[in-house]
Each structure stands twice: as C-alpha cells, then as structure tokens.
N, C-alpha and C positions, 0 to 999 in steps of 0.2 A: 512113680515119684512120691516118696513121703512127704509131708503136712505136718510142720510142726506150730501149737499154739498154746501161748501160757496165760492161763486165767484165774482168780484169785476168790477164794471162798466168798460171799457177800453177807451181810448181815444188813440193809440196807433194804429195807422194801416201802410200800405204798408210796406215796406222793413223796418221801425224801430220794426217789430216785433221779428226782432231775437234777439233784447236786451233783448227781453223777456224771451225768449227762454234757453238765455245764463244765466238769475236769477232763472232758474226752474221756471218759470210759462208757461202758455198752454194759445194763444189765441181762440177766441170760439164764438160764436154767440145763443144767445137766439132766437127762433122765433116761431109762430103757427096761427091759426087759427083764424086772427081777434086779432092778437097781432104785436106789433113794434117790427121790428130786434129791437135786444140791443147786441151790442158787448162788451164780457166782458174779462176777463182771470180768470183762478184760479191754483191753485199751485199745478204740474205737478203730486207729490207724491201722493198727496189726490186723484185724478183723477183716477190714476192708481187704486190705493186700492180699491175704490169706483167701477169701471168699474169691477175689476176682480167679484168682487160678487154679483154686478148687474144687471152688462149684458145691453142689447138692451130691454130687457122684463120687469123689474121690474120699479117703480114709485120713484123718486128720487126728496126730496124736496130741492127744490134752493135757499137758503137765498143769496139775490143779497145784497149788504153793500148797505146801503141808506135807504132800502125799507120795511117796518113794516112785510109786509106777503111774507111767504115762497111762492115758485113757484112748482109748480107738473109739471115735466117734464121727457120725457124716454131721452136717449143720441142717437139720431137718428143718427149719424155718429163719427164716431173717429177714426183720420188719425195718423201715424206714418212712423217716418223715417225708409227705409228698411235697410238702413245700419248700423243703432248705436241701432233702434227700441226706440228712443226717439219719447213721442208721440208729435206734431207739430200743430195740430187741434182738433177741437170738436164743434158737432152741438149738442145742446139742441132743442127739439121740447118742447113747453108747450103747457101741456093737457088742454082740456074744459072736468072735470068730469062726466057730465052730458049727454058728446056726445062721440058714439062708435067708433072705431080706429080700424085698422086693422095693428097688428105685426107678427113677425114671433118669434115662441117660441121654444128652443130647446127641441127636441125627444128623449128619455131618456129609453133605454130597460130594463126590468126588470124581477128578472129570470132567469131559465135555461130552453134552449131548450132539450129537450130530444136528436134528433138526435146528437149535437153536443157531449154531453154526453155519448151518445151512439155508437159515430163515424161512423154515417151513413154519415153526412155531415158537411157541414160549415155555420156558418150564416153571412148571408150581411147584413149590415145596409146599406139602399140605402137613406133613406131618414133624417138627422140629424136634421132637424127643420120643422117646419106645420105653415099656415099662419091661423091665427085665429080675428073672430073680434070679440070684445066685450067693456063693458066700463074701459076704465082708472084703476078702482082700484078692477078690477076686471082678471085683466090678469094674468094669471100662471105662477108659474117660470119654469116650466117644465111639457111636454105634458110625463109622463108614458105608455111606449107598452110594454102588456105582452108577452112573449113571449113563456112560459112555457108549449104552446099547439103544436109548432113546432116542428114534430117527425119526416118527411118525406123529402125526396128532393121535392122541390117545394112548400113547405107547406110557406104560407106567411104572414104577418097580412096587412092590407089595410088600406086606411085613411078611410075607410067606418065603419072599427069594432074599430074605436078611442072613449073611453068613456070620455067625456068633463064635465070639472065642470059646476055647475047653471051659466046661464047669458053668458056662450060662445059659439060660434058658429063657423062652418069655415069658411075661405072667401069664396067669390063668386070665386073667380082664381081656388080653389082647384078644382083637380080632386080624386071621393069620391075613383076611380079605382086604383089609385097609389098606388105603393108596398113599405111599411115600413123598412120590414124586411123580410128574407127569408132562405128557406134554400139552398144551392145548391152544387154541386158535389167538392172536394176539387181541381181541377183541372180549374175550372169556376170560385172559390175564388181566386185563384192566379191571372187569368185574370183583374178580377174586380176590383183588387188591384191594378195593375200594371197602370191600364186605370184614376184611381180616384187619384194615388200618381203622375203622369204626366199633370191630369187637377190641384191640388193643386200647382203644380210645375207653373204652368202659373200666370203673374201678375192680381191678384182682382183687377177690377174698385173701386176706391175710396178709399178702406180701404190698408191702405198701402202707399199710394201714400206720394213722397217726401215732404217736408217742401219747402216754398218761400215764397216770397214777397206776402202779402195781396195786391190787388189794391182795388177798393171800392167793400167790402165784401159783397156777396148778400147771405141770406140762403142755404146751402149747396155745396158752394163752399169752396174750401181749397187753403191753399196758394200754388202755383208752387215750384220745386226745388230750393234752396239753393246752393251755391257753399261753 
C-alpha cells in the first residue's frame, strides 16, 4: 500500500516554532544518506492519519511544495507532547531504493494456541517487533508468528522458526535464540505482566518527549520542553 504525504519547506526555527504549533502544523526535518537536512512542517492532522496506518515500517512518498519528484522516506522518529499528546516533532529519513536498511517491524501472532484453549496455560508475547534488513520497497508491514503449534507449558516459537518474505533477512543484532511467544503457567503470566506494565510505565527515550524551542536543528534532534 503506498503513503502519500505533502510537507512544505520551513524557514521557521528556534522558539518561533510554536506559532506553528499553535496553526496545527508539525515541525520536522528531512534527511538521509548523501542528502541535505531540509527543514520542513506539514499539517499536524495529515501526519497523525498517515502515521497511525503506516507506522515506522511502511514507505511513505513526500511531495515537498517546490519540488517536481515525490521523496520515498520511512518517519524515523515522531515526538509528542506527554500532556495534551499533541504531536511537536518528526524526522523523515529518505531512502536510497537501491540500498538495504535495517528496521524494526511489528510481530503480529496468528492463531490459536492449543494450551490456551485448552487451559493448560497462558501465552506471552515477549517480543512485539524483529529488526529486519532488506531494500526500501521491499519491507513488510508486519512479521506473522504462528502460533497454533503451542500446546504445552514452555512450548515457544523463536526468531529462528520466523518464515520471512523473498529479499529479507534479519539483522545482524538479532539473536536467532530469542523467544517470540510462549507458553507459560498462569501464575508466571501475572508476573510478566505486572514486570512489562511497570517498564511501559517508565519514560521512552525520544518518543514522547516534550515540545521546545528548536536551536539549530540537526537530524534527530527534537525541540526541548515548552512552558
């Protein structure tokens, strides 16, 4: 599914960027591989809609206003405010099609495990997303783990038994030993839960982070808090 997004050159930086902010538009910086930052903004609404359905993983073309040819870029970072959840930032990375990348794509279970069905156990999803390298227009919107072979406590699937489309691979980071999914005793599920809804409860680096003043914007920087 193509991603289409129109964003407008900026000329607009440090503290004057909350004018921006306050007309619905989203400041943001273009950059990649053998390309010039370009600082742009585009309109907060579009941004949103676009993001909810394409995520960090899908290929998203950028018509910049000025410029004859659309940009092929993933949204490599998107900051919001923690209080109101107004988004405040956004980094576009633009792809070189021809050269392979390394994302991370969400894990997606599919299926019914027997045990759970059968109330032997519970299942954990321990791992929600897989880093994968491949070319640009060639990345999945979602990694599929079956899971409909887990019958037992302890029965698990591995990033080892992940069946990957033509032309992807995982990263070199990946461990093939790491456990996807599993089953385990409902007593061990409580735990796991209680351990992952207290690390969720902890502030994410980057994503999330306050809105502020731009100073001179460098690729993947976001502006500081706002008062």
């Amino acid at each position: 599914m193509d991603f289409a997004l129109e964003v407008a050159p900026r000329s607009t930086l440090g503290r004057h960027v909350t004018g921006l902010r306050h007309h619905g538009l989203v400041p943001g910086v273009i950059y990649g591989h053998d390309v010039d930052p370009l600082t742009v903004e585009v309109e907060g609404r579009e941004l949103g809609r676009v993001y909810h359905r394409a995520g960090r993983s899908h290929l998203i073309q950028l018509k910049v206003t000025g410029e004859r040819r659309s940009r092929s870029v993933l949204i490599k970072e998107l900051q919001s405010n923690p209080r109101n959840a107004a988004l405040v930032h956004v980094d576009f990375f633009q792809v070189n099609l021809r050269e392979k990348l390394t994302v991370s794509v969400p894990v997606v279970l599919v299926g019914e495990a027997p045990a759970v069905r059968l109330g032997v156990g519970e299942l954990l999803h321990l791992q929600h997303s897989l880093e994968i390298s491949c070319l640009p227009d060639a990345i999945p919107g979602e990694i599929d783990i079956d899971i409909s072979e887990l019958a037992e406590i302890d029965d698990a699937v591995r990033v080892s038994a992940v069946q990957l489309p033509e032309g992807v691979e995982l990263a070199g980071s990946v461990d093939p030993e790491d456990v996807l999914a599993k089953i385990a005793a409902p007593r061990i599920q409580e735990a796991v839960e209680e351990a992952a809804a207290e690390a969720e409860e902890a502030p994410a680096a980057g994503e999330g982070a306050p809105a502020a003043a731009e100073a001179e914007e460098q690729p993947g920087e976001a502006p500081a808090e706002e008062s």
